[in-house]
VEXDREN-315699 format. One record per residue (C-alpha): residue number from 1; residue in one letter; x, y, z. Coordinates in nm, 4 decimals. Each point is the difference from the previous one (the first is absolute). Example, Ala and Ser with C-alpha at 12.3 -4.5 7.8 and 13.67 -1.06 7.14 Angstrom:
# residues 2
(romar 1,A,(1.2300,-0.4500,0.7800)) (romar 2,S,(0.1370,0.3440,-0.0660)) 
This chain:
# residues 93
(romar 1,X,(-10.4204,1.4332,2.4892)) (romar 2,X,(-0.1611,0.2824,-0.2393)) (romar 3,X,(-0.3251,0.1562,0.1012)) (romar 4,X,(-0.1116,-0.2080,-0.3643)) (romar 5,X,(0.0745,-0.3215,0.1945)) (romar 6,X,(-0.1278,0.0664,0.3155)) (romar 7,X,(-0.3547,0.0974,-0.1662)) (romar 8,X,(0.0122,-0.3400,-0.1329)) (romar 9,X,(0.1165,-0.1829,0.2902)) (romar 10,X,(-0.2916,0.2002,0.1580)) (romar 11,X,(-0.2282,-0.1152,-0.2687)) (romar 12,X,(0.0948,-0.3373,0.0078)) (romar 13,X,(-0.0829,-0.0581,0.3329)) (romar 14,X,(-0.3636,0.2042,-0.0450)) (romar 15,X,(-0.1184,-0.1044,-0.2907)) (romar 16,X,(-0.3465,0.1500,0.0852)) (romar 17,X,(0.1517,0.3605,-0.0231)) (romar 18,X,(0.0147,0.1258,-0.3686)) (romar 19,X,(0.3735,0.0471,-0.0902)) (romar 20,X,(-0.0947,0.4253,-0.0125)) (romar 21,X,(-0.1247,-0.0301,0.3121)) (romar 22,X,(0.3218,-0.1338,0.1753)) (romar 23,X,(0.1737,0.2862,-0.1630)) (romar 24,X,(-0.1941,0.2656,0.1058)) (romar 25,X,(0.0411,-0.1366,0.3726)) (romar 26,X,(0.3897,-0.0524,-0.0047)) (romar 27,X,(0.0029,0.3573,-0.1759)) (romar 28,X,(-0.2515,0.1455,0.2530)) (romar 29,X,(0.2562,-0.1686,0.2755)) (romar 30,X,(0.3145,0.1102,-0.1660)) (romar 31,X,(-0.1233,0.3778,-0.0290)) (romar 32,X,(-0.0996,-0.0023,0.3209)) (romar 33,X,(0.3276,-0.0694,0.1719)) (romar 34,X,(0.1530,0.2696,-0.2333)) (romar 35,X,(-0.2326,0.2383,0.1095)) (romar 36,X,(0.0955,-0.0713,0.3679)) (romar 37,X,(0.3417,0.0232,-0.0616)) (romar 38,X,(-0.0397,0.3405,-0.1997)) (romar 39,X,(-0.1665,0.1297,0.3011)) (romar 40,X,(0.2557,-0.1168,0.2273)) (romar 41,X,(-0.1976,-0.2696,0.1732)) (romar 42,X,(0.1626,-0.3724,0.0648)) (romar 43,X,(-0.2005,-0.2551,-0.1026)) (romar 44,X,(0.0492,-0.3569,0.1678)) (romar 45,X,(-0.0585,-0.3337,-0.1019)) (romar 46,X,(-0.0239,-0.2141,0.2884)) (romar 47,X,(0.2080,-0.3413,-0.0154)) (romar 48,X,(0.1314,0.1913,-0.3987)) (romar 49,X,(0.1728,0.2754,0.1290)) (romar 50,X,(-0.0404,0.4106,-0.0143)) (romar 51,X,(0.1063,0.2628,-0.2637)) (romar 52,X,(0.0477,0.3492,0.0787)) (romar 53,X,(0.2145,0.2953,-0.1084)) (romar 54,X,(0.3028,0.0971,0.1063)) (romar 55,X,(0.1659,0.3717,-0.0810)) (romar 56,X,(0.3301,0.0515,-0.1134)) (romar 57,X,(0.2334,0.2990,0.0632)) (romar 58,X,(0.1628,0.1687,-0.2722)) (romar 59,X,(0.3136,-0.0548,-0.1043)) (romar 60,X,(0.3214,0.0165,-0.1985)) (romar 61,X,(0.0687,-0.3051,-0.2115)) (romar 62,X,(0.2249,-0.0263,-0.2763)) (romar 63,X,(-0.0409,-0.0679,-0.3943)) (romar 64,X,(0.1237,-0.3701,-0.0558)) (romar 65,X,(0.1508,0.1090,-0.3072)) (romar 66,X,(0.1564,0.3427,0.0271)) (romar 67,X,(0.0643,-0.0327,0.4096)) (romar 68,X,(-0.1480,0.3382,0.0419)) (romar 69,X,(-0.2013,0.0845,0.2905)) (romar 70,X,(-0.3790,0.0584,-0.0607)) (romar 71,X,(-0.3208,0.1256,0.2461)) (romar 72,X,(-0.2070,-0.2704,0.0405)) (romar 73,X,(-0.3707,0.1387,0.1401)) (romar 74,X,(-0.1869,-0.1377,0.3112)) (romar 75,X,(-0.2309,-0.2540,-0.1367)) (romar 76,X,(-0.2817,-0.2241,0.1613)) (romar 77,X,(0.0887,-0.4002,-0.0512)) (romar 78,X,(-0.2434,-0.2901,0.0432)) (romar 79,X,(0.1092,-0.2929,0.2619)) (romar 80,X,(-0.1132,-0.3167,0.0813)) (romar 81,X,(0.0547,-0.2155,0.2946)) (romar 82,X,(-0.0686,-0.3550,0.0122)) (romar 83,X,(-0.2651,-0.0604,0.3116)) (romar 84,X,(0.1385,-0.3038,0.2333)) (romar 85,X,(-0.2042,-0.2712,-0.1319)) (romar 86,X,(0.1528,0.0417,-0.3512)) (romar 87,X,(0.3022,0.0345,0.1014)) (romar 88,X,(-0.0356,-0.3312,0.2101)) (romar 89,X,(-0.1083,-0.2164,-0.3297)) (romar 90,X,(0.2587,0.1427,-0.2084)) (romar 91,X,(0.2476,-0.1075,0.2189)) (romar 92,X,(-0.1688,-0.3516,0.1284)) (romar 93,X,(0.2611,-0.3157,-0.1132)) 
C-alpha cells in the first residue's frame, strides 16, 4: 500500500474529513515518527509493532564487481518489529 492509497482508504472510510485534511494528519503522523527515530527515541505501536534504530559498525565489504575490498562507514538503520498481536493475525489459518 502507497501512502496515496492509504489517504484514500482513510478518506473512504471518513468521508466527513476533506481529502487535504487526511493528508495533513497521516503526514503530521508520518513526520512525527521520523522525528523520534532521528532523535533516537523508539516509538511503539501497541498490538502494530515498534520501530527504532539500530547502529551499525563499520566495515570492510567488497565491490560486487571488481572483488576489491572497500570501508564501509558506521551508519544508523531504521527497524521494525512486528508487536504480538500482528504477528498472531498474520499467522492465524
Amino acid at each position: 500500500m502507497t501512502k496515496s492509497e492509504l489517504v484514500q482508504k482513510l478518506s473512504d472510510r471518513n468521508p466527513h474529513l476533506f481529502l487535504r485534511d487526511i493528508e495533513r494528519i497521516v503526514d503530521t503522523f508520518f513526520e512525527a515518527i521520523s522525528e523520534a527515530l532521528i532523535n533516537g527515541d523508539r516509538v511503539e505501536l501497541r498490538g502494530f509493532g515498534a520501530f527504532s534504530v539500530k547502529k551499525r559498525d563499520a566495515r570492510v565489504g567488497r565491490n560486487p564487481r571488481t572483488g576489491e575490498s572497500v570501508q564501509v562507514p558506521p551508519k544508523n538503520m531504521p527497524f521494525f518489529k512486528t508487536g504480538k498481536q500482528l504477528h498472531e493475525r498474520l499467522n492465524d489459518e
